[in-house]
Biopython code that builds the backbone (N, CA, C, O; Angstrom):
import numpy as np
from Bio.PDB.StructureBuilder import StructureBuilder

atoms = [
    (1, "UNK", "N", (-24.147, -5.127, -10.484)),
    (1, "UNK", "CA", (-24.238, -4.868, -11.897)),
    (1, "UNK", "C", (-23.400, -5.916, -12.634)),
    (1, "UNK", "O", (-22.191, -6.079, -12.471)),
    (2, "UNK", "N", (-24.145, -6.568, -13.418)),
    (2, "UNK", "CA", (-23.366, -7.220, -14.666)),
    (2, "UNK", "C", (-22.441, -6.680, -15.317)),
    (2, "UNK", "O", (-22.513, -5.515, -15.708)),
    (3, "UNK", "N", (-21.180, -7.649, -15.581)),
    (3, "UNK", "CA", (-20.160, -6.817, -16.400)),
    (3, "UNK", "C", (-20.142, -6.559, -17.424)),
    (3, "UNK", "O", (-19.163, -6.066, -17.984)),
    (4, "UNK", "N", (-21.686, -6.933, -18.189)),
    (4, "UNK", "CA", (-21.973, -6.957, -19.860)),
    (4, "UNK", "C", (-22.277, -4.743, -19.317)),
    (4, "UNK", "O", (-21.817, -3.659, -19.676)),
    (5, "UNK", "N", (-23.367, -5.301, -18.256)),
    (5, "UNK", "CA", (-23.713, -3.522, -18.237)),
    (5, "UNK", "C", (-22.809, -2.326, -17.966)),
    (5, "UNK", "O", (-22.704, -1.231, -18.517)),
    (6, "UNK", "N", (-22.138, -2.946, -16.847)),
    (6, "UNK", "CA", (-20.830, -1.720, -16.595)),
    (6, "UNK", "C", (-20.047, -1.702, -17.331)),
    (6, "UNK", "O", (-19.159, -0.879, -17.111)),
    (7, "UNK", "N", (-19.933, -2.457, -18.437)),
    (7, "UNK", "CA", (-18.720, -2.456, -19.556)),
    (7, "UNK", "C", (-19.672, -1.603, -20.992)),
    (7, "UNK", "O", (-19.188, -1.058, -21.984)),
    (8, "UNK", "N", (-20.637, -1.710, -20.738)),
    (8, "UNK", "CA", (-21.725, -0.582, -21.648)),
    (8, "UNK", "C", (-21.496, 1.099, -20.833)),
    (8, "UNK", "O", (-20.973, 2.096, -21.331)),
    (9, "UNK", "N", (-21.913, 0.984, -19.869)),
    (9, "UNK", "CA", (-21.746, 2.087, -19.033)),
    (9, "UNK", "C", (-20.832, 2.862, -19.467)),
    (9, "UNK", "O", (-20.980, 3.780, -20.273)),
    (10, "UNK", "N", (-19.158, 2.270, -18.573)),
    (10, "UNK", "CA", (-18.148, 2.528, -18.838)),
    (10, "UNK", "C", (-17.805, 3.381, -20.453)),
    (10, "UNK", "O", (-17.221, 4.463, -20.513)),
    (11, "UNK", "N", (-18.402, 2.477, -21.868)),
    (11, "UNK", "CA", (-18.084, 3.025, -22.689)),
    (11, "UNK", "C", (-18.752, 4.343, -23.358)),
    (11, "UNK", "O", (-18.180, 5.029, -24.206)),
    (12, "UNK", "N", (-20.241, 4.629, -22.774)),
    (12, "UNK", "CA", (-20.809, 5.336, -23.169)),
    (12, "UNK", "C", (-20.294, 6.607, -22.344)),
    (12, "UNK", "O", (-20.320, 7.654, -22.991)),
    (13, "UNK", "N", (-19.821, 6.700, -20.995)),
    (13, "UNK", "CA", (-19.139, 7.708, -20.512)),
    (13, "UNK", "C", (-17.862, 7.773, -21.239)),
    (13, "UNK", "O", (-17.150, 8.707, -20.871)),
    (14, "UNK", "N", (-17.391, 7.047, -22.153)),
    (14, "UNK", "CA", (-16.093, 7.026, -22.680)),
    (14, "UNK", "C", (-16.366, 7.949, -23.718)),
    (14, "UNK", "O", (-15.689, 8.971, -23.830)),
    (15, "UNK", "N", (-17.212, 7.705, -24.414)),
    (15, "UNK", "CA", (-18.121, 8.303, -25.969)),
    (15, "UNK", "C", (-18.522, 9.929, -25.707)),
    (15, "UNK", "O", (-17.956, 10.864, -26.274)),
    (16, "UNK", "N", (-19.273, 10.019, -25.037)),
    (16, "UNK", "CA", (-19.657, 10.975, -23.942)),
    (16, "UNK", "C", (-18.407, 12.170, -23.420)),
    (16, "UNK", "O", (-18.563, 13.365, -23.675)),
    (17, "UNK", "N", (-17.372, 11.735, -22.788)),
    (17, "UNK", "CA", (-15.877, 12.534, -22.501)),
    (17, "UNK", "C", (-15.733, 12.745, -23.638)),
    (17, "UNK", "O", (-16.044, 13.869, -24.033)),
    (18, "UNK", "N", (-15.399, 12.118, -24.252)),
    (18, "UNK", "CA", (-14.486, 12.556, -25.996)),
    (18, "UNK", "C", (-15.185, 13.374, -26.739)),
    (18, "UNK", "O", (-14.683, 14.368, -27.263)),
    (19, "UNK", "N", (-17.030, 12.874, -26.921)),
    (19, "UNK", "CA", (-17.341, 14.416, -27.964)),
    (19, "UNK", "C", (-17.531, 15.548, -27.198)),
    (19, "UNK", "O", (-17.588, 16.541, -27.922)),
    (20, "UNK", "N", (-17.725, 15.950, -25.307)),
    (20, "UNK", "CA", (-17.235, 16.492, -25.251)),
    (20, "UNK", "C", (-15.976, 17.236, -25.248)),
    (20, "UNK", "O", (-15.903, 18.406, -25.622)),
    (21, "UNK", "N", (-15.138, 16.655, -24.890)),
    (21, "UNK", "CA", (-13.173, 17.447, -25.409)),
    (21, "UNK", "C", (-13.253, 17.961, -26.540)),
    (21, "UNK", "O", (-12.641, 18.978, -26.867)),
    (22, "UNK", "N", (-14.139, 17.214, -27.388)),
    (22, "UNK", "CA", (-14.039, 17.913, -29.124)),
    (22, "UNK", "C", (-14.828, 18.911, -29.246)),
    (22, "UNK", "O", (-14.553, 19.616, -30.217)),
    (23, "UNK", "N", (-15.841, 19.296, -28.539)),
    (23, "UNK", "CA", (-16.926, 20.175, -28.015)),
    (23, "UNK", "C", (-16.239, 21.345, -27.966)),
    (23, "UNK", "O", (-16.370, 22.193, -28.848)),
    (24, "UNK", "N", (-15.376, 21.511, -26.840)),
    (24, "UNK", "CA", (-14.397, 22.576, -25.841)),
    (24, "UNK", "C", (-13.634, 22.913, -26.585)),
    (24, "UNK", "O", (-13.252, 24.033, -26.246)),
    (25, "UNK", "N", (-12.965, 22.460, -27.797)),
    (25, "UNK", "CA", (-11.910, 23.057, -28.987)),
    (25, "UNK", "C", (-12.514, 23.847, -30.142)),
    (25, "UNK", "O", (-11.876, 24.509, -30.960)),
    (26, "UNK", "N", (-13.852, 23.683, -30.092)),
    (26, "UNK", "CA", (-15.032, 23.817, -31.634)),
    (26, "UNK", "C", (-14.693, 25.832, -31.498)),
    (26, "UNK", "O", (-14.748, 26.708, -30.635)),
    (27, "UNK", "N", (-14.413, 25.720, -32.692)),
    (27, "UNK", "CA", (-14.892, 27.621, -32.580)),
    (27, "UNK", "C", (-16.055, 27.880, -32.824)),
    (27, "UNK", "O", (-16.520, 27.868, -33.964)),
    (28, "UNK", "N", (-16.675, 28.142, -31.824)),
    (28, "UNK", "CA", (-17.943, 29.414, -31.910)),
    (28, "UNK", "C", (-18.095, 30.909, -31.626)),
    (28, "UNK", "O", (-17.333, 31.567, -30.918)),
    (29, "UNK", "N", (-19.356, 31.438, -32.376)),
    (29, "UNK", "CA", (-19.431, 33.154, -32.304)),
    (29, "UNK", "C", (-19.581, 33.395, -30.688)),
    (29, "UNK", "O", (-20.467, 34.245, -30.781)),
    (30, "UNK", "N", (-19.360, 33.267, -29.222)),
    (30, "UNK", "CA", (-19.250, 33.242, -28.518)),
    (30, "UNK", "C", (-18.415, 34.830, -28.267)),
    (30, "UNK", "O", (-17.831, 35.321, -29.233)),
    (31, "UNK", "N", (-18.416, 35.587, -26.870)),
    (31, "UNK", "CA", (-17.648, 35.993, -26.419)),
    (31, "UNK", "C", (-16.750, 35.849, -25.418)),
    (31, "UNK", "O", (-16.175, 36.811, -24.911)),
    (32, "UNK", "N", (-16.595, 34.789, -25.112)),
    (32, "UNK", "CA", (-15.596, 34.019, -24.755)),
    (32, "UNK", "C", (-14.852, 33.881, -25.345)),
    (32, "UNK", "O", (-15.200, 33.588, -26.489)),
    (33, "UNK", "N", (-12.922, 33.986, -25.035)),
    (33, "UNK", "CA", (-11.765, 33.515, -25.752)),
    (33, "UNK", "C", (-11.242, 32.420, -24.718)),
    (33, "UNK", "O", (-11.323, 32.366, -23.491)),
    (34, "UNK", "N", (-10.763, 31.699, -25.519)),
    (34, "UNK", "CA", (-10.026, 30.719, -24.530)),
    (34, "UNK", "C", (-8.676, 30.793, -24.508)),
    (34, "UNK", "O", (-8.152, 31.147, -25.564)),
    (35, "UNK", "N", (-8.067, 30.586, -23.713)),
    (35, "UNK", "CA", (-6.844, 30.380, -23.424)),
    (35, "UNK", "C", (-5.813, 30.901, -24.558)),
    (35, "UNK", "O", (-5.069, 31.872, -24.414)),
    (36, "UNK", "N", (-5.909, 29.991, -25.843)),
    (36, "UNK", "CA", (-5.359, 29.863, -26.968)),
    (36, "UNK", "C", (-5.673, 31.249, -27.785)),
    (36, "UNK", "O", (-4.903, 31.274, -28.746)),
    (37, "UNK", "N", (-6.272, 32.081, -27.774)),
    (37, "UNK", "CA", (-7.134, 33.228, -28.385)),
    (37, "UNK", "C", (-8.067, 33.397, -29.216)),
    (37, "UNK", "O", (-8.447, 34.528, -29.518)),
    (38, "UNK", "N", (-8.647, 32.181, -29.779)),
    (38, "UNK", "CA", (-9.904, 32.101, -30.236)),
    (38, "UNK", "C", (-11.387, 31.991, -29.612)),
    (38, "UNK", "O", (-11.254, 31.855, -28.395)),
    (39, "UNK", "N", (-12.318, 31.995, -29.861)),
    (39, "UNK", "CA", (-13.932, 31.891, -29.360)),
    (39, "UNK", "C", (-13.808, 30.148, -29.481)),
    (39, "UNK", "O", (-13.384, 29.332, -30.299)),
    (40, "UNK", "N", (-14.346, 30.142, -28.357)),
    (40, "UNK", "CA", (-14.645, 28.614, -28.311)),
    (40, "UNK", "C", (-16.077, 28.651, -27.167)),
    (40, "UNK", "O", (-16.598, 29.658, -26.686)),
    (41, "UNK", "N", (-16.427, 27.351, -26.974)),
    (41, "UNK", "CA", (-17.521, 27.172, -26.066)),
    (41, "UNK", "C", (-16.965, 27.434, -24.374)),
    (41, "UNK", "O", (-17.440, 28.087, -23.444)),
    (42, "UNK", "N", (-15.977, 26.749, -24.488)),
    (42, "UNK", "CA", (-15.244, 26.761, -22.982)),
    (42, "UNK", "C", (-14.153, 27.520, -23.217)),
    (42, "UNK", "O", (-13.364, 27.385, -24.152)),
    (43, "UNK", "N", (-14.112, 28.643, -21.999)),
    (43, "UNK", "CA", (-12.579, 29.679, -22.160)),
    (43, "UNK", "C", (-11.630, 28.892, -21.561)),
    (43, "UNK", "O", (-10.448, 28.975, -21.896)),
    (44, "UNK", "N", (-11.961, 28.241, -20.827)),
    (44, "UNK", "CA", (-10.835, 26.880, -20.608)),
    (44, "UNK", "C", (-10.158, 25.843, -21.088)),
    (44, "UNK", "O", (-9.458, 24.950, -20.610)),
    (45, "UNK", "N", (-10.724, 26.337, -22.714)),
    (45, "UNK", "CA", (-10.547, 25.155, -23.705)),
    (45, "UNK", "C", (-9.169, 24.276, -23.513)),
    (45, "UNK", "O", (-9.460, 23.082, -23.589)),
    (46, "UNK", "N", (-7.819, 24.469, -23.299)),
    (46, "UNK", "CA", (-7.125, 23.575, -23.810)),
    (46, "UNK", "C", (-6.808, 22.566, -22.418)),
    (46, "UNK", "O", (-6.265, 21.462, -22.458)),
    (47, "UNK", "N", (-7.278, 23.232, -21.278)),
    (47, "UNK", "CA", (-6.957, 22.385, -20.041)),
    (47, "UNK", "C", (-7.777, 21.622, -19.727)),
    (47, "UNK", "O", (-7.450, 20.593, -19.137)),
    (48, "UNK", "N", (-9.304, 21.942, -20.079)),
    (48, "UNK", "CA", (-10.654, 21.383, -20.146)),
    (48, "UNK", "C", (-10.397, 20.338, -20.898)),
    (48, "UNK", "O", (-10.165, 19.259, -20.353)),
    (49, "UNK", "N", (-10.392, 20.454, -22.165)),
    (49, "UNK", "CA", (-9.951, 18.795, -22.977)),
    (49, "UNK", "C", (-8.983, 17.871, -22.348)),
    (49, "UNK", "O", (-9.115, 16.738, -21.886)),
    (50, "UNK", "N", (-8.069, 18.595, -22.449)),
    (50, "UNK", "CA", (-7.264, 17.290, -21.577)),
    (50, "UNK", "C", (-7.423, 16.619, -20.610)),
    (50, "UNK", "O", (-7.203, 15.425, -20.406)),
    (51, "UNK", "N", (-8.059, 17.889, -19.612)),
    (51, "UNK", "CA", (-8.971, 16.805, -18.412)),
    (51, "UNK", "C", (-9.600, 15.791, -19.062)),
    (51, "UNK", "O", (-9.172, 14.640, -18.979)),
    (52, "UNK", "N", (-10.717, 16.119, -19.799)),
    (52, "UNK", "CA", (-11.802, 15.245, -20.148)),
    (52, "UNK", "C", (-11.224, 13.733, -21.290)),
    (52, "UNK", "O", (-11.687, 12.599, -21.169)),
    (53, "UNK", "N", (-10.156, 14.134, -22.318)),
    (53, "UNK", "CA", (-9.234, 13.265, -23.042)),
    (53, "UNK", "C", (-8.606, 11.902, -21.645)),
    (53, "UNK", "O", (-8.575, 10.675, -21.736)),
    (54, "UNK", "N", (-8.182, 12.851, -20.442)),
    (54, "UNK", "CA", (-7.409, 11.889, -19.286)),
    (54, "UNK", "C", (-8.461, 11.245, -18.870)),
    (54, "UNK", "O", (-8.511, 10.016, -18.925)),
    (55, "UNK", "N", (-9.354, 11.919, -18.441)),
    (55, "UNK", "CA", (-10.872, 10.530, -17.990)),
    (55, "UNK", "C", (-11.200, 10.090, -18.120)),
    (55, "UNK", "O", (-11.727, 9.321, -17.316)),
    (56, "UNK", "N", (-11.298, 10.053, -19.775)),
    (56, "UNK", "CA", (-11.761, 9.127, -20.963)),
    (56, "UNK", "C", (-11.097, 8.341, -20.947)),
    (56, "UNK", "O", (-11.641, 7.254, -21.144)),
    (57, "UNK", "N", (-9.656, 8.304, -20.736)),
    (57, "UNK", "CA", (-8.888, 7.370, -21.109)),
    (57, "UNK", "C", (-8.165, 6.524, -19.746)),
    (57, "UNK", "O", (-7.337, 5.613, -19.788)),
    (58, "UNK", "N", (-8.694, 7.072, -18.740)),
    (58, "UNK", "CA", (-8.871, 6.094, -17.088)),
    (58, "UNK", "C", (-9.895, 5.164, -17.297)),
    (58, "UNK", "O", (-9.795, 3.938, -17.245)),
    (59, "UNK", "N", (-11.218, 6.060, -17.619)),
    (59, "UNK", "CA", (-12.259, 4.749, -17.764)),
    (59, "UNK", "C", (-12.466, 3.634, -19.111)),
    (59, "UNK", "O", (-13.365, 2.831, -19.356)),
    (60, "UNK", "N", (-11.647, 3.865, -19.583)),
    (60, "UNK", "CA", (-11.249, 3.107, -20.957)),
    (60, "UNK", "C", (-10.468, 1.842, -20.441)),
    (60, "UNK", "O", (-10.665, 0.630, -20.532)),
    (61, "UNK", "N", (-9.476, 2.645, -19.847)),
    (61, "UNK", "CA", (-8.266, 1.166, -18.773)),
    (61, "UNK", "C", (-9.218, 0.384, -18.573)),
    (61, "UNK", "O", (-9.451, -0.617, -19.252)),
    (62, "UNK", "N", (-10.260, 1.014, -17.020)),
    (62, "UNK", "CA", (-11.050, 0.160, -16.332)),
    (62, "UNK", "C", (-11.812, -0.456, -16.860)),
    (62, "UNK", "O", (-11.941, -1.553, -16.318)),
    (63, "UNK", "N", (-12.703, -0.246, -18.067)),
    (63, "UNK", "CA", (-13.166, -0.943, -18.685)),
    (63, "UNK", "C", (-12.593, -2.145, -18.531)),
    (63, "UNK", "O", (-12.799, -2.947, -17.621)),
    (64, "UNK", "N", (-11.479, -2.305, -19.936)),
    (64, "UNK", "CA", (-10.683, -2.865, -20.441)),
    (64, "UNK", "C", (-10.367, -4.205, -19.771)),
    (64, "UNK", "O", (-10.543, -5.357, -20.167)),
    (65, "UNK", "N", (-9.661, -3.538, -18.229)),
    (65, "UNK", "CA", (-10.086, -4.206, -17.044)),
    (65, "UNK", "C", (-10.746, -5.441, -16.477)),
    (65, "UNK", "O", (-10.465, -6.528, -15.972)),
    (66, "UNK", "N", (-11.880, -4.614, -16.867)),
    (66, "UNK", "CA", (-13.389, -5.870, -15.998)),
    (66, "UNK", "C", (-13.806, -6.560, -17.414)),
    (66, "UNK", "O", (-14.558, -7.532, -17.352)),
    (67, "UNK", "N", (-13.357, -6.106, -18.688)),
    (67, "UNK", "CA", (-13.914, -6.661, -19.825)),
    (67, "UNK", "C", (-12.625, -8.323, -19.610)),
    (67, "UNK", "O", (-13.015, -9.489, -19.561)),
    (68, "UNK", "N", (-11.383, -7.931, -19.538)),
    (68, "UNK", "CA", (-10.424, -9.367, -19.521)),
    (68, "UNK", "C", (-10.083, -9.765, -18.531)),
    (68, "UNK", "O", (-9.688, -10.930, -18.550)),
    (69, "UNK", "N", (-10.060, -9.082, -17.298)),
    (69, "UNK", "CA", (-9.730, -9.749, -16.258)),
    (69, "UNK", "C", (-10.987, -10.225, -14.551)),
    (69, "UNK", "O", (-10.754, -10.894, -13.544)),
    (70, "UNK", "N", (-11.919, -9.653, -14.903)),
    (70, "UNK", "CA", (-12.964, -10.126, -14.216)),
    (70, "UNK", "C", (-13.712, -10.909, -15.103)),
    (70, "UNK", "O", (-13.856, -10.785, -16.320)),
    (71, "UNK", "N", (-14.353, -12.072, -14.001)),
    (71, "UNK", "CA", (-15.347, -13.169, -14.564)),
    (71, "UNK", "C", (-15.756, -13.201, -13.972)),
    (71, "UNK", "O", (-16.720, -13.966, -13.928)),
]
sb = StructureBuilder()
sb.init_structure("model")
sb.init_model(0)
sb.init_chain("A")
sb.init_seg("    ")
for serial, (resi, resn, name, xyz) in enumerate(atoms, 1):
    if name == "N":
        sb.init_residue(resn, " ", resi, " ")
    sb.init_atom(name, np.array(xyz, "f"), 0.0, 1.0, " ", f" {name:<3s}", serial, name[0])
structure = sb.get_structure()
C-alpha cells in the first residue's frame, strides 16, 4: 500500500473513532444508564470513549509517522 493510501486510511479510522467517542456520551431516550447516570447509547459510556479517544490518538501518531518519516 502506498503511503498517500494508508495515510487516508489511517485518518478516516481516525474520523471514524472520534464521532464514535462522541456517539457513546450523546444522551438518548434509551434504557440504558451509563456509568455516569444518564441514558446514553453505550452503558459503558465514559470508559468506552476513552478507549476509542486512546485509539484515535495511537493511529494519529502512526499516521503522523509514515506521513514524515517514511519515503
Amino acid at each position: 500500500m502506498s503511503k498517500q493510501t494508508t495515510s487516508g486510511v489511517l485518518l478516516l479510522l481516525v474520523i471514524l473513532l472520534v464521532a464514535s467517542a462522541i456517539a457513546t456520551v450523546l444522551p438518548v431516550g434509551t434504557s440504558r444508564d451509563a456509568s455516569l447516570g444518564y441514558s446514553s447509547w453505550c452503558s459503558f459510556a465514559p470508559v468506552s470513549t476513552v478507549i476509542l479517544l486512546l485509539t484515535a490518538g495511537v493511529l494519529w501518531v502512526i499516521r503522523q509517522y509514515i506521513r514524515t518519516r517514511l519515503s
